[in-house]
N, C-alpha and C positions, 0 to 999 in steps of 0.2 A: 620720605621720612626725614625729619630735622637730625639736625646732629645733636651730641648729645657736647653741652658747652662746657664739659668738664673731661672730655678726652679728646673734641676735637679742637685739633691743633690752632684751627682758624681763628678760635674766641680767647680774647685777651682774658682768660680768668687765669694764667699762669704769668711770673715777673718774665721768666724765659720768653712767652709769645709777645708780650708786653717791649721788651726792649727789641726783640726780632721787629716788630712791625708797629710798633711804636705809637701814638695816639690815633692813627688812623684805622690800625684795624678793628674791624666790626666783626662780630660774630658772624658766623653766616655767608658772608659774601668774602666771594676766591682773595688770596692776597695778589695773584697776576690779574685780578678784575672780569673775569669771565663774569658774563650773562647768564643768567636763569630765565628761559622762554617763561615756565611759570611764572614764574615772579613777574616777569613785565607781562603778563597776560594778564596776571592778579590788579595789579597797579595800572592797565588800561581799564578793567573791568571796574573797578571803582570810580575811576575819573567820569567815565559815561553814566555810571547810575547819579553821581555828584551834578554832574552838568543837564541830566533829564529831569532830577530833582529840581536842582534851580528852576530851569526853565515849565516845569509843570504850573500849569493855571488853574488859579484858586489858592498859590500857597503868597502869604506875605511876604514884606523883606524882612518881617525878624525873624518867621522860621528860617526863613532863606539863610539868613546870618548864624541861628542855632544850628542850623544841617551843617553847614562849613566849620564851625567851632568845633561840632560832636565827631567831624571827618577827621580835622585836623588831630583833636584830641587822642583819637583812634590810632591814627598812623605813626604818633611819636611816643605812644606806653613803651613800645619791644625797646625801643631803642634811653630810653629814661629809666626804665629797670633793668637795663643793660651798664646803663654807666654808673648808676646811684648802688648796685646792688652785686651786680656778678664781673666784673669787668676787674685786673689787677692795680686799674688808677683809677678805681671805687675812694670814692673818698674814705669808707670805712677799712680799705685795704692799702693804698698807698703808703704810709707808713712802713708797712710792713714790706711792701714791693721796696721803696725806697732803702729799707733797714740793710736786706740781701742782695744788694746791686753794690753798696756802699762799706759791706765787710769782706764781700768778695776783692775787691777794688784796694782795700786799706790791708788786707794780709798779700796780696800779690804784692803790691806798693811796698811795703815792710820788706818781703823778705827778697825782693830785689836791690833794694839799696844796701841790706844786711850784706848781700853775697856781691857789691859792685853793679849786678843787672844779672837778669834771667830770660830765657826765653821759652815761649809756649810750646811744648812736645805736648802729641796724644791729645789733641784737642777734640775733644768728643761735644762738646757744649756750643752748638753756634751760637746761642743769645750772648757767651761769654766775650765774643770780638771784640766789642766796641769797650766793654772794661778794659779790656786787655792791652787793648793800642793805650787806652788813658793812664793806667795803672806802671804800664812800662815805655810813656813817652819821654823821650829826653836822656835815656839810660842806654850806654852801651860803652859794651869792653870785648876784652879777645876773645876770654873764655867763662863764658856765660853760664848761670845756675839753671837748670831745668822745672820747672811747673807744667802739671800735667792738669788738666780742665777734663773729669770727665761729664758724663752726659747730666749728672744733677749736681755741679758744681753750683750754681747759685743756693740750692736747697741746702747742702753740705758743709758741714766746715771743712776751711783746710789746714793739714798735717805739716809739719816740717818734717821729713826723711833725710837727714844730713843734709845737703846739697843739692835736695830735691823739693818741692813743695807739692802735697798733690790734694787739689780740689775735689771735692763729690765723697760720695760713699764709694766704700772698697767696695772690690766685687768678689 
C-alpha cells in the first residue's frame, strides 16, 4: 500500500518536511535510503521487457526509439507531478513555503534583538533548527529571553508573552 503524501512524513508537501530534508527528499523513498526489494524488482522487470523489446526482430529503429521515449516518458510522470504539483518547492507553493520559513525567521530575529538575545526552550519543531541558528546567530548576552517553537511553529504565528515569545498554536 503507497502512503498517503499528505500525512506521510517522507513527502515534501509540508514547509516542515521541506526544510527537514531539503530539495532531495522524494516522496516515497526512506530519508536514511533504505531499499524497496519491490521497487528494484519493479525497475529490474521493466528494464528486461525494455531490452527484449529492443532486441525483438521484425521491430525498426524508430519503433525501437518510440519504445525508449514512451519508457522514459513513463518512468518520469510520478516524479514531474511530484515536483510541478504536490511537493512544498512546487513552483505553485514555494511562495508560500518561502513566506513561513521567512516570518518565522523575522519575529524570532525581532524579538531577540528587542530583548538583547533569546534562546530556544520547548523546542517541539525540528524543521525549526536551522531558522533558529540563522535567526539568532551573532546574538548573545547573560541573561537571555526565552522562545518556545512548538510542533506547528512554522504554520502559527508567534505571540510576545512579556519576555517570552512563543511560536505555533496554543495547546
Amino acid at each position: 500500500m503507497e502512503p498517503d503524501p499528505l500525512t506521510d512524513p517522507r513527502c515534501l508537501v509540508t514547509t516542515d518536511a521541506l526544510v527537514i530534508d531539503g530539495a532531495n527528499g522524494v516522496c516515497r523513498d526512506a530519508r536514511l535510503g533504505e531499499a524497496s526489494a519491490s521497487r528494484a524488482l519493479a525497475w529490474l522487470l521493466l528494464a528486461a521487457l525494455v531490452f527484449a523489446g529492443w532486441r525483438a526482430k521484425g521491430i525498426t529503429s524508430r519503433r525501437r526509439a518510440a519504445l525508449v521515449a514512451v519508457t522514459a516518458l513513463l518512468a518520469a510522470a510520478p516524479g514531474y507531478l511530484a515536483l510541478a504539483r504536490s511537493r512544498a518547492d512546487a513552483p505553485s507553493r514555494v511562495a508560500q513555503s518561502a513566506e513561513e520559513i521567512r516570518d518565522l525567521e523575522r519575529s524570532m530575529r525581532r524579538f531577540a534583538r528587542a530583548h538583547g538575545c533569546a534562546v530556544v526552550e520547548g523546542d517541539a519543531c525540528a524543521a525549526c533548527a536551522p531558522i533558529e541558528r540563522l535567526a539568532l546567530s551573532g546574538l548573545s548576552c547573560a541573561s537571555p529571553a526565552a522562545i518556545e517553537l512548538r510542533a506547528d511553529a512554522l504554520h502559527g504565528a508567534c505571540v510576545e508573552r512579556g519576555a517570552r515569545l512563543v511560536c505555533g498554536a496554543s495547546p
